[in-house]
C-alpha positions in Angstrom: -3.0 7.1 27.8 -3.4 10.5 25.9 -2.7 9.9 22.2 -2.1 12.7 19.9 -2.0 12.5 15.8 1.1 14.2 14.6 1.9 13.9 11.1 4.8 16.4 10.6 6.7 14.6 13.2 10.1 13.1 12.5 12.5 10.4 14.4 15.0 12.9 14.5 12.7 15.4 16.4 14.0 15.8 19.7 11.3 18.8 20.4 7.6 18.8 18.9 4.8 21.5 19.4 0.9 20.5 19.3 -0.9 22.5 16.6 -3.4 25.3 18.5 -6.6 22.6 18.5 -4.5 19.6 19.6 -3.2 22.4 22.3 -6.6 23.6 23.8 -7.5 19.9 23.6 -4.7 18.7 26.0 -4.5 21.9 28.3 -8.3 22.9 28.5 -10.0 19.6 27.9 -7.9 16.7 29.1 -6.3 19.2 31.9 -2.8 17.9 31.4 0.1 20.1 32.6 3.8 20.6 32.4 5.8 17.3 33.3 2.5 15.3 31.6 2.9 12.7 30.1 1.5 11.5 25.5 1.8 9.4 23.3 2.4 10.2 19.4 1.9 9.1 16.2 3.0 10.0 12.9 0.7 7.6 10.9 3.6 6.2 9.3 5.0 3.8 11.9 6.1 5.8 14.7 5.2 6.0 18.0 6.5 8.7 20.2 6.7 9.1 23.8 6.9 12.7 24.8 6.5 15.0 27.7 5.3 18.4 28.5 7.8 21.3 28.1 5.1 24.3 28.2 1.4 23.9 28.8 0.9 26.3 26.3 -3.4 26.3 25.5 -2.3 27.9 22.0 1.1 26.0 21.3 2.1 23.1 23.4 5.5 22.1 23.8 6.7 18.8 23.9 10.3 16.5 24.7 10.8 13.9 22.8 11.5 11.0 25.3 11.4 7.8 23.4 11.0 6.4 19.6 9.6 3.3 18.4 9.7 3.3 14.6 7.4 0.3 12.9 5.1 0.3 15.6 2.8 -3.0 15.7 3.9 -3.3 11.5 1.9 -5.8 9.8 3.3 -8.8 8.0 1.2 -8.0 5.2 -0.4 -5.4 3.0 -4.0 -5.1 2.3 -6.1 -2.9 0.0 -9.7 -2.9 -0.3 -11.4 -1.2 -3.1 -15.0 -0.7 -3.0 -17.9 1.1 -4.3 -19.4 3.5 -2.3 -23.0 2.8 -0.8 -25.6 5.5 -1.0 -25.1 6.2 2.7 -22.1 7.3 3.4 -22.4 6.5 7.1 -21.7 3.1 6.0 -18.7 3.8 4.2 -17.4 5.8 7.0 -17.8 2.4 9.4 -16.4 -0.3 7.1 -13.4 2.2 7.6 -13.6 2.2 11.3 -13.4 -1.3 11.3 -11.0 -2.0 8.6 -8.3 0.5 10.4 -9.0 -1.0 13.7 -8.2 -4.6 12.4 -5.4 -3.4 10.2 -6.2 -2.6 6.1 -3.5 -0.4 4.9 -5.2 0.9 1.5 -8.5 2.0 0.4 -9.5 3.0 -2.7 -13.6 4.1 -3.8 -14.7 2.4 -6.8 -17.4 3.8 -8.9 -18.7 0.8 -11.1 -21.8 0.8 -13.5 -24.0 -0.1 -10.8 -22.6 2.4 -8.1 -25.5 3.9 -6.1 -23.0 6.9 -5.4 -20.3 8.7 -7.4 -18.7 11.4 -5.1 -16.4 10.4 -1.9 -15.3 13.3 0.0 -11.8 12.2 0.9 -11.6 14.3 3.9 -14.1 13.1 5.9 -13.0 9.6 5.2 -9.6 10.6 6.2 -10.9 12.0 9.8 -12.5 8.7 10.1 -9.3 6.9 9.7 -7.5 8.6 11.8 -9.6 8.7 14.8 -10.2 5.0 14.1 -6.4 4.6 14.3 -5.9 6.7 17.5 -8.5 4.1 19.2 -6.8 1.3 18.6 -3.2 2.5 19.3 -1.9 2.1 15.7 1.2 3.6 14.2 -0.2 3.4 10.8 -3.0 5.9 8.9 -4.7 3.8 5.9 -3.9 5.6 2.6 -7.2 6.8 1.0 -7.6 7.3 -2.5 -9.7 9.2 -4.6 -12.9 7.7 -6.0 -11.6 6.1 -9.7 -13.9 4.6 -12.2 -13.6 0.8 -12.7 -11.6 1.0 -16.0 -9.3 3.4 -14.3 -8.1 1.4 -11.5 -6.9 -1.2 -13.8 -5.4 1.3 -16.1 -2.7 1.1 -12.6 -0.1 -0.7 -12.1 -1.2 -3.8 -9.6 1.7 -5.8 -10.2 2.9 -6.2 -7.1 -0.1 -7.8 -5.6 0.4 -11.1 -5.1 -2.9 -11.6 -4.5 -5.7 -10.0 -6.6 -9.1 -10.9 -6.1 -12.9 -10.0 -7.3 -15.8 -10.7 -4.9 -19.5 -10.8 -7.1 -22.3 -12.6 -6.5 -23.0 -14.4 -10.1 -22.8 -18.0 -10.9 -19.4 -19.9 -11.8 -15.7 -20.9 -10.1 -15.0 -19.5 -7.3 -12.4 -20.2 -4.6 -11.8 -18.5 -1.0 -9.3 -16.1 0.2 -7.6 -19.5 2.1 -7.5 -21.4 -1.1 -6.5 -18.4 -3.7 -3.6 -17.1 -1.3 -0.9 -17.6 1.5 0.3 -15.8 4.2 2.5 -12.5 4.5 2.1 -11.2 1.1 -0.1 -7.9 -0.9 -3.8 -8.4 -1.0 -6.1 -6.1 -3.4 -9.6 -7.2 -3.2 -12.4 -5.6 -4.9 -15.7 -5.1 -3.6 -19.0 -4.4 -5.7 -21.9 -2.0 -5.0 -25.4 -3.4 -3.5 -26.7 -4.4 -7.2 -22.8 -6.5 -7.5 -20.5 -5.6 -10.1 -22.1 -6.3 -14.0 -21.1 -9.2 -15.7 -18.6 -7.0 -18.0 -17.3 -5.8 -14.9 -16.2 -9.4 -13.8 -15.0 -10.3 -16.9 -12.6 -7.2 -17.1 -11.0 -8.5 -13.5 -10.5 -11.7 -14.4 -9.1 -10.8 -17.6 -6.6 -8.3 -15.6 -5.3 -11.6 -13.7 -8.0 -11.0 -10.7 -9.5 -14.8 -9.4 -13.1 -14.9 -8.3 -13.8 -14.7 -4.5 -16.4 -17.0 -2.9 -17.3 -15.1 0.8 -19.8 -17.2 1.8 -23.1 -18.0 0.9 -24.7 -15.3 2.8 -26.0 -12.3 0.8 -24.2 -9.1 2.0 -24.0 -5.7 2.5 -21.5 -3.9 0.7 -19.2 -3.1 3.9 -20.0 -6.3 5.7 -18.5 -7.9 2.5 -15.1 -5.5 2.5 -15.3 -6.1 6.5 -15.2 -9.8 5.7 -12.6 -9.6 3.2 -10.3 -7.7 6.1 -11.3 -10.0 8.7 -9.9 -13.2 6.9 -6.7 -11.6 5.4 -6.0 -11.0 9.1 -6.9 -14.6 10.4 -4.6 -15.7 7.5 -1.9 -13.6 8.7 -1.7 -14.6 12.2 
């Protein structure tokens, strides 16, 4: 199956063109020809089955043959906001993973303790997508800019249903099986490698977030987040 990412596509398209790189990819690399069949995706839902017009190496024309609108879509919503580790690498495969199993948001946090305060968006976003194409999704994660701490609660998170902080300090904590149910919007935070400060916490739980036991292991930063996606999907199935 030769999947192509095509944002600008519409339902309503019944002709498409590949932009000039996704062109010399299909013609030169993959050798595919007129009558050839691909599969498209918008990111947003659809999946698209098209066929070769015009093998064009510069400008590849496409019919649109079928539409499947809602591809695969999730019976819930998750969003994972987390602070950047030092190494980016790391970042980039929590959101391998998380787009394979299924999180729909992600949003960097820089906290007190943050080991790194830029995020360039656009390489995260490649990451994502790529990530999506292997695993025959319809839907593209929506990555935000980096926000401090205080700014992300400055948002409006109402319609979470379920808001919860994950920290390593002493006290009452539940898990994600106890705090939540099924089908509904998750937001889970996730703190750097020296965990979120005690202020930090506080400020959550005072913005309605409830405390998130993930085991007793010590984690990584991404093996936490990648935790925190795998059980919001076990719960959902």
């Amino acid at each position: 199956m030769h999947l192509f990412y095509t944002p600008l596509l519409k339902p309503e398209n019944k002709e498409f063109f590949l932009d000039e790189n996704e062109s010399k990819h299909a013609i030169r690399v993959l050798r595919l020809s007129k009558g050839s069949t691909v599969v498209l995706i918008d990111g947003v839902g659809g999946l698209y089955q098209a066929e070769i017009l015009d093998a064009n190496p510069k400008r590849t024309i496409l019919t649109i043959v079928e539409v499947q609108s809602e591809y695969q879509k999730s019976s819930y919503a998750l969003h994972i906001a987390m602070a950047p580790t030092k190494n980016m690498d790391r970042v980039e495969w929590f959101l391998e993973k998380a787009t394979e199993i299924g999180l729909q948001e992600f949003t960097p946090i820089i906290s007190s303790r943050s080991e790194r305060k830029d995020v360039k968006i656009e390489r995260l976003e490649k990451v994502a997508v790529s990530a999506m194409k292997q695993s025959l999704k319809a839907y593209l994660p929506k990555i935000n800019p980096a926000v401090t701490l205080k700014q992300f609660f400055q948002q409006d998170l109402s319609a979470y249903q379920t808001k919860a902080i994950a920290h390593c300090e002493d006290g009452e904590k539940v898990y994600l099986a106890q705090a939540s149910q099924a089908k509904q919007q998750y937001l889970i935070l996730i703190g750097p490698e020296g965990d979120f400060s005690t202020e930090e916490i506080d400020l959550a739980l005072q913005n309605g977030f409830t405390a998130l036991s993930l085991g007793n292991s010590r984690l990584r930063t991404e093996t936490a987040a990648l935790m925190a996606c795998a059980e919001v999907s076990l719960l959902n199935r």
